[in-house]
Structures are given as structure tokens and as C-alpha cells.
C-alpha positions as CSV (number, residue, x, y, z in Angstrom):
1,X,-22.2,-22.0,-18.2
2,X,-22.5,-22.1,-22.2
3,X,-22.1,-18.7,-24.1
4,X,-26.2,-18.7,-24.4
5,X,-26.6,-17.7,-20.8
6,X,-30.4,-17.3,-19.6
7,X,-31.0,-13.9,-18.5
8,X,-34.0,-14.4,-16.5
9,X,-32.5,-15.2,-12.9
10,X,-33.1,-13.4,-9.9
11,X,-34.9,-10.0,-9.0
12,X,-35.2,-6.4,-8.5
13,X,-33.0,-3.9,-10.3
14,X,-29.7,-2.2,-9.0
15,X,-30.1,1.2,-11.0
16,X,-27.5,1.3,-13.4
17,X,-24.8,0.4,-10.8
18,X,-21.3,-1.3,-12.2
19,X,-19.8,-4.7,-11.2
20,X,-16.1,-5.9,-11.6
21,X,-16.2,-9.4,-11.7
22,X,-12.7,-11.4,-12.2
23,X,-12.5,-15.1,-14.1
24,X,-15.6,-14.0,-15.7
25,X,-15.1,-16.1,-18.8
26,X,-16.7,-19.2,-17.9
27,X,-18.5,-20.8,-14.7
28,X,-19.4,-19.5,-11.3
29,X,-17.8,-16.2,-12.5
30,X,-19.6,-16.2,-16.1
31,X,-23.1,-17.5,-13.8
32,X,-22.7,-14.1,-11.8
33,X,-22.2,-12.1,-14.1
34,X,-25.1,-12.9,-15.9
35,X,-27.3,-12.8,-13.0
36,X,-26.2,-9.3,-12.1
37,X,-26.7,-8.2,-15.7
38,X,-30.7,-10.3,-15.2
39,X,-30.6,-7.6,-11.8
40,X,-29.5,-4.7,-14.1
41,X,-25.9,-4.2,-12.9
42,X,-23.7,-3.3,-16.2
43,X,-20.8,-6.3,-15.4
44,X,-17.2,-6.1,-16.4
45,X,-15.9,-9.6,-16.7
46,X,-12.2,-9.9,-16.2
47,X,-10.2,-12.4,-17.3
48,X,-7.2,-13.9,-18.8
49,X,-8.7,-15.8,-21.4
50,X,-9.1,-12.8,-23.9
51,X,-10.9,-14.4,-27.0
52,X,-13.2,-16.6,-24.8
53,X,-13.5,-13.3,-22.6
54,X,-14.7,-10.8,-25.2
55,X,-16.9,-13.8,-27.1
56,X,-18.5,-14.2,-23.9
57,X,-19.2,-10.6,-23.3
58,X,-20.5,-10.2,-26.5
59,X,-23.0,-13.2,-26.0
60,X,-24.2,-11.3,-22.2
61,X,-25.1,-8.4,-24.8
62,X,-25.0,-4.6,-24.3
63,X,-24.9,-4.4,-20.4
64,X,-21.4,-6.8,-20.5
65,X,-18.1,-5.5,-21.2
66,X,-14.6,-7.5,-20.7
67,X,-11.3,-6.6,-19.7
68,X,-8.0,-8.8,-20.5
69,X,-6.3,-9.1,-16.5
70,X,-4.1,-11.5,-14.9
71,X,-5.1,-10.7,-11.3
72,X,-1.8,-11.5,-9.9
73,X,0.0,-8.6,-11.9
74,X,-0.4,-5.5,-10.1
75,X,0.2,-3.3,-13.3
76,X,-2.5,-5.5,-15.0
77,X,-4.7,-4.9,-12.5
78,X,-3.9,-1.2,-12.3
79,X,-4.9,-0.7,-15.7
80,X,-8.0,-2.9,-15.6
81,X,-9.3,-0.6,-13.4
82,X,-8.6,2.3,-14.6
83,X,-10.0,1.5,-18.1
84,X,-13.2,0.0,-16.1
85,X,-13.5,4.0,-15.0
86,X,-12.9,5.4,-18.0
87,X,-15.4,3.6,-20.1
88,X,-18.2,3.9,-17.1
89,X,-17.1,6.5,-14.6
90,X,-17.5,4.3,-11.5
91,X,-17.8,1.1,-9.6
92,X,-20.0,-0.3,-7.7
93,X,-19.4,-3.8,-6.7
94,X,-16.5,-6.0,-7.1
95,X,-16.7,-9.6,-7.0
96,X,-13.3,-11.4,-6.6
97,X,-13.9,-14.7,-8.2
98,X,-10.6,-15.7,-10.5
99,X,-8.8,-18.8,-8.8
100,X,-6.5,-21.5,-9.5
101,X,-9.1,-24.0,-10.0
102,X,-7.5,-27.0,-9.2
103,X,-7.2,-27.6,-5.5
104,X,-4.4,-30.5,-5.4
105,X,-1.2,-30.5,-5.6
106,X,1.3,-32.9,-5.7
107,X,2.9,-34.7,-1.8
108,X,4.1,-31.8,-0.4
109,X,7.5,-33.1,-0.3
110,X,7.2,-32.8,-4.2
111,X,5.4,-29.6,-3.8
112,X,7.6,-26.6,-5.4
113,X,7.8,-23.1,-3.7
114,X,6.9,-21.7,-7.2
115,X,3.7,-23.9,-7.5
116,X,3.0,-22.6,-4.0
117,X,3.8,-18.9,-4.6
118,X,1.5,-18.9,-8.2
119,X,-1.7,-20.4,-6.6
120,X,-1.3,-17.5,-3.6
121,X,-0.4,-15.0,-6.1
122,X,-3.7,-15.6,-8.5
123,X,-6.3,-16.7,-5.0
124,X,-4.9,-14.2,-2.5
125,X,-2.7,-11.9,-3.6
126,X,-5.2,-11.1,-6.8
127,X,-8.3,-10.0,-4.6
128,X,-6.0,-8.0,-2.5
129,X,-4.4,-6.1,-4.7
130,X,-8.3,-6.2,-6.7
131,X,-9.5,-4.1,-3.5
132,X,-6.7,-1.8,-3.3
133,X,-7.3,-0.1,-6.7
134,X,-11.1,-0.6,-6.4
135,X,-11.6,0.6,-2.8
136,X,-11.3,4.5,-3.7
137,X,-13.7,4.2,-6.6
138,X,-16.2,2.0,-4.7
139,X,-16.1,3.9,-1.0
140,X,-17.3,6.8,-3.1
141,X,-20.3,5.1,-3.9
142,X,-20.9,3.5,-1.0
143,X,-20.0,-0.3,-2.7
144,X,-19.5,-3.7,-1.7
145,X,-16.7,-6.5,-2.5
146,X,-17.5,-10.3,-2.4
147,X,-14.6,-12.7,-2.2
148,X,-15.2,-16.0,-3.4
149,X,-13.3,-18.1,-1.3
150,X,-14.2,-22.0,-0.6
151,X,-15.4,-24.3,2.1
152,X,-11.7,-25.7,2.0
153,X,-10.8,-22.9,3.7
154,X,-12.2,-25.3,6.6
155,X,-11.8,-28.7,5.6
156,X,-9.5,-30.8,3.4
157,X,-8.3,-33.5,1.4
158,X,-5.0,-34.5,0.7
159,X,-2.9,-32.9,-1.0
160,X,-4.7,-29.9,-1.2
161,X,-2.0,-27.5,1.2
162,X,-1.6,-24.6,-1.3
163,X,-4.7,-24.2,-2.2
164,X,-6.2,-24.6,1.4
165,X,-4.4,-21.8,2.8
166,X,-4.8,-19.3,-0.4
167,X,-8.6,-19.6,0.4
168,X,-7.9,-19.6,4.3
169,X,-6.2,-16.4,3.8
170,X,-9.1,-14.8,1.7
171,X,-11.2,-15.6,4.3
172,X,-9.2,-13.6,6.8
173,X,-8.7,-10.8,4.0
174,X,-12.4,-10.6,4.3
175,X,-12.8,-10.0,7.4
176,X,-9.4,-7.8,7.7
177,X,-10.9,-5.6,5.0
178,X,-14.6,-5.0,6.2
179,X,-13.2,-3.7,9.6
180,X,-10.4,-1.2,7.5
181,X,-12.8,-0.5,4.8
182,X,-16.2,0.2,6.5
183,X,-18.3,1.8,7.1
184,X,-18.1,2.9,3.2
185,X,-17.1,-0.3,1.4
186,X,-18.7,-3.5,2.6
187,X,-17.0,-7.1,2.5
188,X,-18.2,-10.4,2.6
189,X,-17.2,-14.3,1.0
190,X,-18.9,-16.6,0.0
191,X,-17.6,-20.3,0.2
192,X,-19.0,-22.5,-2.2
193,X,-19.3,-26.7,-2.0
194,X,-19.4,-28.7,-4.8
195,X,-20.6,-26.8,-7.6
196,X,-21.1,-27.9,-11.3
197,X,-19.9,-25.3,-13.1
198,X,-19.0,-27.3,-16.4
199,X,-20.4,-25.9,-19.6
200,X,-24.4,-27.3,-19.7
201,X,-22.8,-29.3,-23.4
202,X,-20.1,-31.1,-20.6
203,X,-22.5,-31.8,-17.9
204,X,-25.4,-33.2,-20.5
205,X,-22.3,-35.2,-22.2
206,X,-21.1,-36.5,-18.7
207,X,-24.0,-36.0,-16.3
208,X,-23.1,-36.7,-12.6
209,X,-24.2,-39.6,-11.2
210,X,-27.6,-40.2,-8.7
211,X,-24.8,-40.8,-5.5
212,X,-23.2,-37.7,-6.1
213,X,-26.2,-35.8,-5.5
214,X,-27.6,-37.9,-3.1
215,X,-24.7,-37.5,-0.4
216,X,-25.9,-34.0,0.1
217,X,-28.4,-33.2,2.6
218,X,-29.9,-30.5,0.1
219,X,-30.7,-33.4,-2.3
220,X,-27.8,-32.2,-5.6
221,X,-24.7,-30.7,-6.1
222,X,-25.0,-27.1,-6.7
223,X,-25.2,-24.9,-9.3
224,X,-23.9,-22.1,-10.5
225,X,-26.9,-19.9,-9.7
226,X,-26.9,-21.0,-6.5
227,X,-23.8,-18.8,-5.9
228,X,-25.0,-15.6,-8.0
229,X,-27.9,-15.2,-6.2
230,X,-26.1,-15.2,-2.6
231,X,-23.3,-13.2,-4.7
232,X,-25.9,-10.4,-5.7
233,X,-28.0,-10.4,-2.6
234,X,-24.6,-9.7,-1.0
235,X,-23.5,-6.5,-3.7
236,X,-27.1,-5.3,-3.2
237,X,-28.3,-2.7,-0.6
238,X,-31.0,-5.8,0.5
239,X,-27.6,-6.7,2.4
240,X,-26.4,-3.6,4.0
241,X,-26.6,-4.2,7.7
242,X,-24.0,-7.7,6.5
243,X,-20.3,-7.0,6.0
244,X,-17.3,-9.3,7.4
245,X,-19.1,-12.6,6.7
246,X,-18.6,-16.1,5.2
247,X,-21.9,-17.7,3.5
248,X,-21.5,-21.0,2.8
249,X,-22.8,-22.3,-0.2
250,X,-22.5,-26.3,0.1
251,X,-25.7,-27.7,0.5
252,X,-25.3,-28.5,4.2
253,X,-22.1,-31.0,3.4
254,X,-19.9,-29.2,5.7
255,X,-22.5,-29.9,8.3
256,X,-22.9,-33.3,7.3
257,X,-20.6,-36.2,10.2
258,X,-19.4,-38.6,7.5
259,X,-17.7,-41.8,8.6
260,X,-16.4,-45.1,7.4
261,X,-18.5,-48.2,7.5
């Protein structure tokens, strides 16, 4: 997602309601948070990226504000909340979307125990310690948290172990925490596929190519909307009977049999 984010997506209105939404600099996280802001949610993008962060805030316009937070940093996250409260009073929603991006790593007989500890300290440890200091804020209004986990929480490539069981975890955090947390605070994930989340000047520069869309048995990769609007359907109270679930967003390839010919 560019800076210039379109503002028309989605529907309905959530009354003034606040969303926390961490890695909200740039792609699926920057996509979400300008959908909610299309739905009427003010959005608090978090991230660690502070220039890009408050330059992106700015561009969402009034109903955007950013916070500086490394996710795996309890103190950071402590305060992130607290001035999220502070400037708005409450919290609605909280969308748990900052990751390690990358999901390989190198042989795992190469594979260092700090490498391993940071991408579970930023993709599982982050949304935990994101719903401890939320939770009291959003079961008093009655909120909802989506994690943003991955369809690799089911299948893999190589080289892929530390980053397969971060978003394994999340998905059992999910679950875990929609059984503790309800029936006040709802939970859900949502696993996306292959998503291009590049900046549109990227994917026009280096557009993906007719196979890569093809393979899927929705007809494209997806895109970043295709996440926020499952993402806000899921924060909204169009949702409320849903809470310890995984949708995946994948465009049917995890249902797809694929063999070598």
C-alpha cells in the first residue's frame, strides 16, 4: 500500500469506536487500517518504523494517529497503550498484525537460538503481551482482538521452522484467549495466503506474473483488501455470535492437492 491510500473500501460505520492496529506502517497492516478508518473506526497504527509511521498517519488524515512500539518490549507496549487511552479514552478493537515478515530461515542446524527467540518474541510473544494490556480497556467496551496469523501455521516449506511455530502458536493464543477472555472480549485470526502487499509503485514496477495467479483456484494472488475486509467484519458487531476462529484468507490454495508431474 502507497501513502495515497483509497478510502472508499468497505461499509457501514462503527460509531466512533477505536482500533490498535500494530505494523501499521505499510501493507496488510497499513490496508486495515485504512479500511477501518473507510468504516469510521479512529485507527492507531503502531509501529517501529517511526518516520514512515507518523508520514503514513498523516496521509490516512484526521481519524489516523501513530504510535512508535516494538511489540516484543513489554515496557513499549505498556506505554503504547496507555498513551492510546489517554489521547482517546478507550479501545475498541485491536488487530495484532506486526510480524517478522520473512518466513525462512537458514538449515536449522545453522539456525541460531537468538534468530529463533526474536521471530517468537515479535509473532507470539508481541500479540500476547498486546492483549494483556488491551484486554481491561477493551472488555469494558465489549471489544474484539484479531490476530493475524498465517496459513503456515498448517503447511510448510523448508526452512521455514521459526516462523512456522510463532504463527502455530498464535493460532492456539487465539483460541486460548477467546475461552479466558469471553464472553466480553472476542478473539479470532485470520490466516492469510499469498498476499501482495508491496507498495502499488513496486507491484506496477515488477508485476507478478500470469502463472502466479493462475495456480489459485480463486483466479489471483490476494490483496491487501482482501484481508481488511474479513479483518473488520471480524472487529465489527456483524460478527458477534464468532469468537475462537481461524479464517483463511488464501484463495482456496490450502485446499488445492498439488503434485509433481
Amino acid at each position: 500500500m502507497s501513502e495515497q491510500v483509497a478510502l472508499d473500501w468497505g461499509g457501514g460505520r462503527s460509531g466512533g469506536k477505536v482500533a490498535l492496529v500494530t505494523g501499521g506502517a505499510r501493507g496488510i497492516g497499513l490496508g486495515i487500517s485504512a479500511w477501518l478508518i473507510a468504516e469510521g473506526w479512529q485507527v492507531v497504527l503502531a509501529d517501529v518504523e517511526r518516520e514512515r509511521g507518523s508520514r503514513v498517519a498523516k496521509a490516512l488524515g484526521d481519524n489516523a494517529w501513530f504510535v512508535a512500539m516494538d511489540v516484543s518490549q513489554e515496557e513499549q507496549v505498556a506505554t503504547g497503550v496507555a498513551e492510546v487511552l489517554g489521547q482517546f479514552g478507550r479501545l475498541d478493537g485491536l488487530v495484532c498484525n506486526a510480524a517478522v515478515a520473512d518466513p525462512y530461515n537458514p538449515q536449522l542446524e545453522s539456525l541460531s537460538l537468538a534468530r529463533w527467540n526474536r521471530t517468537l518474541a515479535i509473532n507470539l510473544s508481541g500479540p500476547m503481551l498486546l492483549a494483556k494490556h488491551c484486554v481491561p480497556y477493551l472488555r469494558a467496551h465489549r471489544g474484539a482482538i484479531v490476530n493475524l496469523t498465517s496459513t503456515r501455521a498448517h503447511q510448510s516449506e523448508a526452512n521455514s521452522e521459526a516462523y512456522a511455530a510463532s504463527k502455530g502458536g498464535l493460532l492456539a493464543l487465539t483460541h486460548s484467549l477467546a475461552i479466558s477472555l469471553g464472553p466480553e472480549v472476542r478473539v479470532n485470526a485470520v490466516s492469510p495466503g499469498w498476499i501482495d502487499s508491496r507498495d502499488p509503485v513496486e507491484q506496477r514496477a515488477d508485476p507478478l506474473a500470469q502463472h502466479d495467479h493462475a495456480q489459485h483456484p480463486a483466479g489471483r494472488v490476494g490483496k491487501v483488501e482482501d484481508v481488511a475486509a474479513m479483518v473488520a467484519w471480524l472487529l465489527s458487531g456483524r460478527s458477534g455470535f464468532v469468537t475462537g476462529q481461524e479464517f483463511v484468507v488464501d484463495g482456496g490454495m490450502s485446499r488445492k492437492m498439488i503434485y509433481a508431474e
